[in-house]
TIMI-2910 file (N, C-alpha, C, CB; in pm, 1 decimal, decimal comma, always signed):
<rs>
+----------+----------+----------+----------+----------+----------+----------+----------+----------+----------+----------+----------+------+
!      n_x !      n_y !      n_z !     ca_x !     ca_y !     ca_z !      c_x !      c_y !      c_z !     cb_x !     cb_y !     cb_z ! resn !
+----------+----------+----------+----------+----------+----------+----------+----------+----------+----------+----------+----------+------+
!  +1398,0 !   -961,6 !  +2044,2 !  +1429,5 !   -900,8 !  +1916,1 !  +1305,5 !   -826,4 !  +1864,4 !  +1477,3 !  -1008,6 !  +1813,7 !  Unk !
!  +1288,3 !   -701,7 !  +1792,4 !  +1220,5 !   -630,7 !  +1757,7 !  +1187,7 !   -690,5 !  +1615,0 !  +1271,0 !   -508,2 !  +1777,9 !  Unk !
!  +1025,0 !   -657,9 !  +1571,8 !   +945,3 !   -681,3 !  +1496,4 !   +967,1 !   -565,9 !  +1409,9 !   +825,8 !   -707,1 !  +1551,1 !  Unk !
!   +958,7 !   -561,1 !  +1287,0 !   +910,5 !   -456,1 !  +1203,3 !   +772,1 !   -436,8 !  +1152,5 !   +979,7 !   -460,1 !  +1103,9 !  Unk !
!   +667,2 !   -347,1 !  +1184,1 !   +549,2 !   -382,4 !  +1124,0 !   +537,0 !   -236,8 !  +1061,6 !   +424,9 !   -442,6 !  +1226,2 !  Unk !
!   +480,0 !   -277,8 !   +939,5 !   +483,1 !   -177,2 !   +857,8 !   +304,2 !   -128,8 !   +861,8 !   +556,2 !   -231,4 !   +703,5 !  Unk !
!   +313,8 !    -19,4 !   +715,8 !   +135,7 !    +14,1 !   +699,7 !   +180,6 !   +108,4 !   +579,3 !    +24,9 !   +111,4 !   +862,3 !  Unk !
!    +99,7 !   +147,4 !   +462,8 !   +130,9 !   +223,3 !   +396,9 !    -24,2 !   +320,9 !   +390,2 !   +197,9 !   +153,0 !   +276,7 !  Unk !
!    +25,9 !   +466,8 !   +335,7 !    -93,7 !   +513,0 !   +316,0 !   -102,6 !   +561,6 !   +161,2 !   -120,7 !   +619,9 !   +419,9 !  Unk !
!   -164,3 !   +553,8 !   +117,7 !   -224,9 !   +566,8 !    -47,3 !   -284,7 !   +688,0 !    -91,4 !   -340,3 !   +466,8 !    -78,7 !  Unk !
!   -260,3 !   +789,5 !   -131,2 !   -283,7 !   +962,5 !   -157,7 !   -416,4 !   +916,3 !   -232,7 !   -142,5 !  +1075,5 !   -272,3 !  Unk !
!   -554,0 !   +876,1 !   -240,9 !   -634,7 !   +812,2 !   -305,9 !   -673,3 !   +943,1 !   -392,6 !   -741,5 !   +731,4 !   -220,1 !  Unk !
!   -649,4 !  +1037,1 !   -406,7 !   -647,5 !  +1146,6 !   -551,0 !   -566,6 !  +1153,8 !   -645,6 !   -635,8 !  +1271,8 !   -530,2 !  Unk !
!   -442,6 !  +1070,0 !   -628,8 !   -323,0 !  +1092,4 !   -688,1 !   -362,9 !   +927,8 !   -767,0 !   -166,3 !  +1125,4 !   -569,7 !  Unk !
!   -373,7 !   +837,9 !   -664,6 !   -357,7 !   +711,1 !   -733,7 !   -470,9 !   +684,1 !   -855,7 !   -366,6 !   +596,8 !   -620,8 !  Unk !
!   -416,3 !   +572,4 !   -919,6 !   -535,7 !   +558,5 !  -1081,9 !   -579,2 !   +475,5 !  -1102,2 !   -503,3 !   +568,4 !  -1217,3 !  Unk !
!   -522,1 !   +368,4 !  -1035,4 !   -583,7 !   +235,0 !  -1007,4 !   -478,8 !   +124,7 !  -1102,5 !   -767,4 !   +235,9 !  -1061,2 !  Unk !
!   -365,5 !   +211,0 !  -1102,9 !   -314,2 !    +46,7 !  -1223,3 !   -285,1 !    -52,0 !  -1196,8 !   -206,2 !    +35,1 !  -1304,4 !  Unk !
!   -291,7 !   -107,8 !  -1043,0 !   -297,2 !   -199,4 !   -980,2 !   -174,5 !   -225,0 !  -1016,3 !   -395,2 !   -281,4 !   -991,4 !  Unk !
!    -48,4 !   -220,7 !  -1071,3 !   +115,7 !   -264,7 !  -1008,6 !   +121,6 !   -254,9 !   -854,7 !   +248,7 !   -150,0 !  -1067,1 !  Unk !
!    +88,0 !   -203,5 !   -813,5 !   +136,5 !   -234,3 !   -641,9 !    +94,1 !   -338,0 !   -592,4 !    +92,2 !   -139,4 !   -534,2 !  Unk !
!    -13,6 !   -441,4 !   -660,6 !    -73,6 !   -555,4 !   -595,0 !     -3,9 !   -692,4 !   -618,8 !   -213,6 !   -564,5 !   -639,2 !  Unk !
!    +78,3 !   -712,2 !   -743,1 !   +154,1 !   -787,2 !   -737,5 !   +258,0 !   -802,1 !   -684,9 !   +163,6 !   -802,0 !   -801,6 !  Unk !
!   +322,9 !   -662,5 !   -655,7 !   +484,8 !   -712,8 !   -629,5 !   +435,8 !   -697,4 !   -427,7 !   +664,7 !   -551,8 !   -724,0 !  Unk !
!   +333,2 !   -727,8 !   -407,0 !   +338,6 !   -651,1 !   -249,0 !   +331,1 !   -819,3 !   -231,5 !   +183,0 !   -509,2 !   -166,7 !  Unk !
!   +463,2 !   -891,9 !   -130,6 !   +490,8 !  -1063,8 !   -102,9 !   +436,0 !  -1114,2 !    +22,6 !   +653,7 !  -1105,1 !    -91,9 !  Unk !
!   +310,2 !  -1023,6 !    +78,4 !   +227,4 !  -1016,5 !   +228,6 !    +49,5 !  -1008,3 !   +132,1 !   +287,7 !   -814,6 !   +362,7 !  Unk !
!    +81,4 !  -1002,6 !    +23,6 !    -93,0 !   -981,3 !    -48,7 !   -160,4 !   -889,8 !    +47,9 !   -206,2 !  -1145,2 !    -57,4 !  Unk !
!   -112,4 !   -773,4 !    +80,2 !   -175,4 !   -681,3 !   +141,8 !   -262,3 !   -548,2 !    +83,6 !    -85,3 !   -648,4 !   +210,4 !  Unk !
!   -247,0 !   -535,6 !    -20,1 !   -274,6 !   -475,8 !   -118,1 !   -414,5 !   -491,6 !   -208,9 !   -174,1 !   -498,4 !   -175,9 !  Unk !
!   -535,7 !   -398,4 !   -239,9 !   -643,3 !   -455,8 !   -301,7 !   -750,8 !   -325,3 !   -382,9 !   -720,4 !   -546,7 !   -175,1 !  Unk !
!   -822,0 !   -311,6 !   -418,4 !   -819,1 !   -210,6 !   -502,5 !  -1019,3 !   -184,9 !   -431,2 !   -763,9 !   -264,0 !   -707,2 !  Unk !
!   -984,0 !    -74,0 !   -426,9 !  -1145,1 !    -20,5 !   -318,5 !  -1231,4 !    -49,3 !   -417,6 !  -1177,3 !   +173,0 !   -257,4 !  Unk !
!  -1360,1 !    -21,2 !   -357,1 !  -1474,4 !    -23,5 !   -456,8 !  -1526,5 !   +102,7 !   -431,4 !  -1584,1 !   -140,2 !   -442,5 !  Unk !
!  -1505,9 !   +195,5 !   -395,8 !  -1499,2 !   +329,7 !   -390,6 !  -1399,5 !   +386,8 !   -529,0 !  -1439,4 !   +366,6 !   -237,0 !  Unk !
!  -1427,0 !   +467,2 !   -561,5 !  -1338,9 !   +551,8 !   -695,4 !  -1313,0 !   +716,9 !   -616,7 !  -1470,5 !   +571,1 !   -885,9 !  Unk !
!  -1197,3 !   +788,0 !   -656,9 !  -1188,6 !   +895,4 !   -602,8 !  -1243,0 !   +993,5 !   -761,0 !  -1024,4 !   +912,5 !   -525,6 !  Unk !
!  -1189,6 !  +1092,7 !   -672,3 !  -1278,9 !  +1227,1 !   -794,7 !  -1252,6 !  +1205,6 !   -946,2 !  -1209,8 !  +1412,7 !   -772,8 !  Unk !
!  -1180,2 !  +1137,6 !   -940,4 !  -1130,3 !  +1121,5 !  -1134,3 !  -1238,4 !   +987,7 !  -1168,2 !   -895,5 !  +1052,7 !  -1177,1 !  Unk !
!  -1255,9 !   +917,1 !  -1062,9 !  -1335,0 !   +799,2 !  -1119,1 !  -1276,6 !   +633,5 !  -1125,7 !  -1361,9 !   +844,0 !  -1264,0 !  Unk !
!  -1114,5 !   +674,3 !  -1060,0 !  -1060,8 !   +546,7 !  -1033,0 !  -1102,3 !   +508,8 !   -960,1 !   -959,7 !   +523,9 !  -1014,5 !  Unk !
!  -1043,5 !   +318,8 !   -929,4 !  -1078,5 !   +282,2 !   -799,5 !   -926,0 !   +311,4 !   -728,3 !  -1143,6 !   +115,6 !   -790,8 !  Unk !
!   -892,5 !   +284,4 !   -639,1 !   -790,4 !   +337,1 !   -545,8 !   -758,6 !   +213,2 !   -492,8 !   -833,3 !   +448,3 !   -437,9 !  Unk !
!   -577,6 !   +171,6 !   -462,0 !   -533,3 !   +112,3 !   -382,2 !   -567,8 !   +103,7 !   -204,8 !   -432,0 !   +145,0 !   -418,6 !  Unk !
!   -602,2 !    +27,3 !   -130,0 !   -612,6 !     +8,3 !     -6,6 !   -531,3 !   -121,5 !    +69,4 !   -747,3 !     +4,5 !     +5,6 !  Unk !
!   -514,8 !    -89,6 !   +181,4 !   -459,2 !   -172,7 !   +264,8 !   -616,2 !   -293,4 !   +317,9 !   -375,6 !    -61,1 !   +398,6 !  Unk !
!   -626,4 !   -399,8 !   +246,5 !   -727,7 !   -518,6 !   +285,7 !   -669,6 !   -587,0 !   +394,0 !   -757,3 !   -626,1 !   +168,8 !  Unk !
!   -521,8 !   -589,6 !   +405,0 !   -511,9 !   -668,4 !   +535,3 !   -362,5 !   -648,0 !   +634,4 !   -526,0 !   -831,9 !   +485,9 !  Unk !
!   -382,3 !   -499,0 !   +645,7 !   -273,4 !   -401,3 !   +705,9 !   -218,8 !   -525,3 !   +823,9 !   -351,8 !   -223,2 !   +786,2 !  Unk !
!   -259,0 !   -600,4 !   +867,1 !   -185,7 !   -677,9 !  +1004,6 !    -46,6 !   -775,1 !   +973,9 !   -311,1 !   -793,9 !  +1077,8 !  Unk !
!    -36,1 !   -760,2 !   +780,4 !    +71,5 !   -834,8 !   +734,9 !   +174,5 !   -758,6 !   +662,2 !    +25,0 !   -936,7 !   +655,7 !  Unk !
!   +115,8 !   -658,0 !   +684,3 !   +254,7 !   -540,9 !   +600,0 !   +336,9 !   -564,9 !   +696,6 !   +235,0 !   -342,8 !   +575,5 !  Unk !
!   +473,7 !   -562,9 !   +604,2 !   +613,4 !   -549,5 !   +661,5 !   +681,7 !   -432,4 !   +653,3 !   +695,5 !   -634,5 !   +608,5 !  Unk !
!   +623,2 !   -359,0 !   +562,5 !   +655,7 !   -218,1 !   +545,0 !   +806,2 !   -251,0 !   +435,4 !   +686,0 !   -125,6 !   +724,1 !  Unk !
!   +808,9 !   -330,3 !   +326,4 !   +917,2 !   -396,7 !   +220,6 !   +907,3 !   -289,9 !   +138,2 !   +886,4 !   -550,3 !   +141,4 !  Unk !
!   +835,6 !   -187,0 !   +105,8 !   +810,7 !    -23,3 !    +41,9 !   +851,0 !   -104,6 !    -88,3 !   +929,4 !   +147,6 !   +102,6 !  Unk !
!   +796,3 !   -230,7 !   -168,8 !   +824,7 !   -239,4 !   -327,3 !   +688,2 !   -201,6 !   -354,9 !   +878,4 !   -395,4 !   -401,8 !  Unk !
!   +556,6 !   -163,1 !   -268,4 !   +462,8 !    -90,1 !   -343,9 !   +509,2 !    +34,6 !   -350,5 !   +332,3 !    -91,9 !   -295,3 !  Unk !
!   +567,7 !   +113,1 !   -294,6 !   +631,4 !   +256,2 !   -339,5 !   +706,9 !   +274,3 !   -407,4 !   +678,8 !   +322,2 !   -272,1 !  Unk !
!   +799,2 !   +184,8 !   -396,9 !   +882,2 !   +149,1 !   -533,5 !   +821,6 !   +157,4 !   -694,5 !   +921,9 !     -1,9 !   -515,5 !  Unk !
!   +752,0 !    +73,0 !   -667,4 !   +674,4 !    +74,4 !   -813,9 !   +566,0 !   +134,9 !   -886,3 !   +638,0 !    -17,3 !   -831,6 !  Unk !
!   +515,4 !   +237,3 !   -751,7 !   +430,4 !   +335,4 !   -810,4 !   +434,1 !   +433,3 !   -905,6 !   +401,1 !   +386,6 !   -741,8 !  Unk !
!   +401,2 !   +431,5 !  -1005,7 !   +442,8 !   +541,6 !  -1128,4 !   +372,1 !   +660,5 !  -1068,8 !   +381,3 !   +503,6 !  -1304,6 !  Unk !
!   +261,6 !   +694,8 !   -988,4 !   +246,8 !   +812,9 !   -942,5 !   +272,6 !   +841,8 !   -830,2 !   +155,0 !   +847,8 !   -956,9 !  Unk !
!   +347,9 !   +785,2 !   -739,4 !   +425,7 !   +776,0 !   -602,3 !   +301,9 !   +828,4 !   -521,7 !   +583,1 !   +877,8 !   -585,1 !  Unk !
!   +175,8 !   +784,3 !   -553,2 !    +91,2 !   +807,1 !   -485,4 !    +73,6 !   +695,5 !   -311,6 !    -14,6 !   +801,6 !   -598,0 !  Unk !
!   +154,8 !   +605,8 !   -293,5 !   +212,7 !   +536,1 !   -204,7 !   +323,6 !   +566,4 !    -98,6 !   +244,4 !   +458,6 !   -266,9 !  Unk !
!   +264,4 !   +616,1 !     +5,6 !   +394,7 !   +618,8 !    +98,7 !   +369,9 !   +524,0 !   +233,0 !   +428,5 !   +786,9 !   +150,7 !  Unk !
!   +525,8 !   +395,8 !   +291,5 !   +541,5 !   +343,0 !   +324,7 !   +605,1 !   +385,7 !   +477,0 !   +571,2 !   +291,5 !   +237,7 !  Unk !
!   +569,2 !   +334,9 !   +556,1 !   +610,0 !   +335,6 !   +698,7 !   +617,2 !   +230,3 !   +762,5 !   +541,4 !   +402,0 !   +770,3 !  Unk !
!   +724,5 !   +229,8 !   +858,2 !   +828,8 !   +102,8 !   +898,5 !   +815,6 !   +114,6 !  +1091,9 !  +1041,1 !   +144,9 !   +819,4 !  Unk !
!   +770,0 !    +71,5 !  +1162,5 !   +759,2 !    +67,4 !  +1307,0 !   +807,9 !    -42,8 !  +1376,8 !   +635,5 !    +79,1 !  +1343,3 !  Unk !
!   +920,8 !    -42,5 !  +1463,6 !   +986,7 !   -185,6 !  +1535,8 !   +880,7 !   -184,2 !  +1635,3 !  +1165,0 !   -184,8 !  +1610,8 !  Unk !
!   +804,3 !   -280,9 !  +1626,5 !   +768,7 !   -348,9 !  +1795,4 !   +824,9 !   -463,8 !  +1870,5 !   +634,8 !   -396,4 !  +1804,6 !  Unk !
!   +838,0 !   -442,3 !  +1981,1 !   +918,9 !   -510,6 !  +2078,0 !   +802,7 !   -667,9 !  +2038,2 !   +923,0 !   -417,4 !  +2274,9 !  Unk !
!   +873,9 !   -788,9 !  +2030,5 !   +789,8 !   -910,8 !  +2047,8 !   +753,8 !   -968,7 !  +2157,0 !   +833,2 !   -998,7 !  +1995,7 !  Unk !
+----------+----------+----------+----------+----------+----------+----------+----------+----------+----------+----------+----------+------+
</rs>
Protein backbone atom coordinates (compact mmCIF):
# COMPACT_ATOMS: atom_id res chain seq x y z
CA UNK A 1 0.00 0.00 0.00
CA UNK A 2 1.25 3.44 -0.87
CA UNK A 3 2.42 6.12 1.61
CA UNK A 4 1.48 9.69 1.22
CA UNK A 5 4.34 12.00 2.07
CA UNK A 6 3.79 15.37 1.81
CA UNK A 7 6.22 18.88 2.02
CA UNK A 8 4.96 22.32 1.71
CA UNK A 9 6.72 25.35 0.37
CA UNK A 10 6.20 28.84 2.02
CA UNK A 11 6.43 32.08 -0.57
CA UNK A 12 8.74 33.63 2.43
CA UNK A 13 7.89 37.37 0.84
CA UNK A 14 4.36 36.92 0.95
CA UNK A 15 4.24 35.27 4.44
CA UNK A 16 4.09 37.67 7.87
CA UNK A 17 4.68 35.50 10.35
CA UNK A 18 1.18 35.09 12.11
CA UNK A 19 2.03 31.84 12.97
CA UNK A 20 -1.77 30.20 12.39
CA UNK A 21 -0.22 27.54 10.36
CA UNK A 22 1.67 26.17 13.44
CA UNK A 23 -1.14 25.13 15.34
CA UNK A 24 -3.50 23.53 13.22
CA UNK A 25 -0.40 21.55 11.37
CA UNK A 26 -1.29 17.62 13.65
CA UNK A 27 2.62 16.36 12.50
CA UNK A 28 4.16 19.79 14.48
CA UNK A 29 5.95 20.33 11.34
CA UNK A 30 5.72 23.77 11.15
CA UNK A 31 8.12 26.60 12.96
CA UNK A 32 8.87 30.10 12.40
CA UNK A 33 12.71 30.96 10.95
CA UNK A 34 14.96 33.17 12.61
CA UNK A 35 15.69 34.72 9.45
CA UNK A 36 12.98 37.66 8.55
CA UNK A 37 12.28 38.32 4.81
CA UNK A 38 12.36 41.93 3.22
CA UNK A 39 9.40 43.35 5.24
CA UNK A 40 11.09 42.19 8.47
CA UNK A 41 8.94 39.15 9.33
CA UNK A 42 10.04 36.00 10.48
CA UNK A 43 8.72 33.36 7.97
CA UNK A 44 7.10 29.95 8.29
CA UNK A 45 9.50 26.85 7.64
CA UNK A 46 9.32 23.26 7.40
CA UNK A 47 11.58 22.16 10.99
CA UNK A 48 10.77 18.67 10.41
CA UNK A 49 9.62 18.01 6.67
CA UNK A 50 10.09 13.92 7.30
CA UNK A 51 6.47 14.14 9.09
CA UNK A 52 4.39 16.11 6.73
CA UNK A 53 1.51 14.30 5.43
CA UNK A 54 0.78 16.86 3.10
CA UNK A 55 -3.15 17.35 5.31
CA UNK A 56 -2.84 21.15 3.37
CA UNK A 57 -4.82 22.66 6.85
CA UNK A 58 -1.62 24.93 6.78
CA UNK A 59 -2.89 26.20 3.38
CA UNK A 60 -6.07 26.15 4.42
CA UNK A 61 -5.60 28.59 6.98
CA UNK A 62 -3.28 30.90 5.53
CA UNK A 63 -4.77 34.38 5.27
CA UNK A 64 -2.01 35.20 2.74
CA UNK A 65 -2.02 31.80 0.91
CA UNK A 66 1.50 32.31 1.12
CA UNK A 67 1.59 28.27 1.69
CA UNK A 68 1.46 25.79 -0.97
CA UNK A 69 1.07 22.04 -0.18
CA UNK A 70 2.21 18.95 -2.08
CA UNK A 71 1.09 15.37 -1.75
CA UNK A 72 3.60 12.36 -3.16
CA UNK A 73 2.52 8.42 -2.82
CA UNK A 74 5.57 6.36 -2.02
CA UNK A 75 5.48 2.81 -2.45
CA UNK A 76 6.25 1.28 1.40
Amino acid sequence: MAKVKGAIVVDTEKCKGCEVCIPVCPEDVIAMSKEVNHKGYHYAYMKNPEACTGCTNCGIVCPDRAISVYRVKVSA
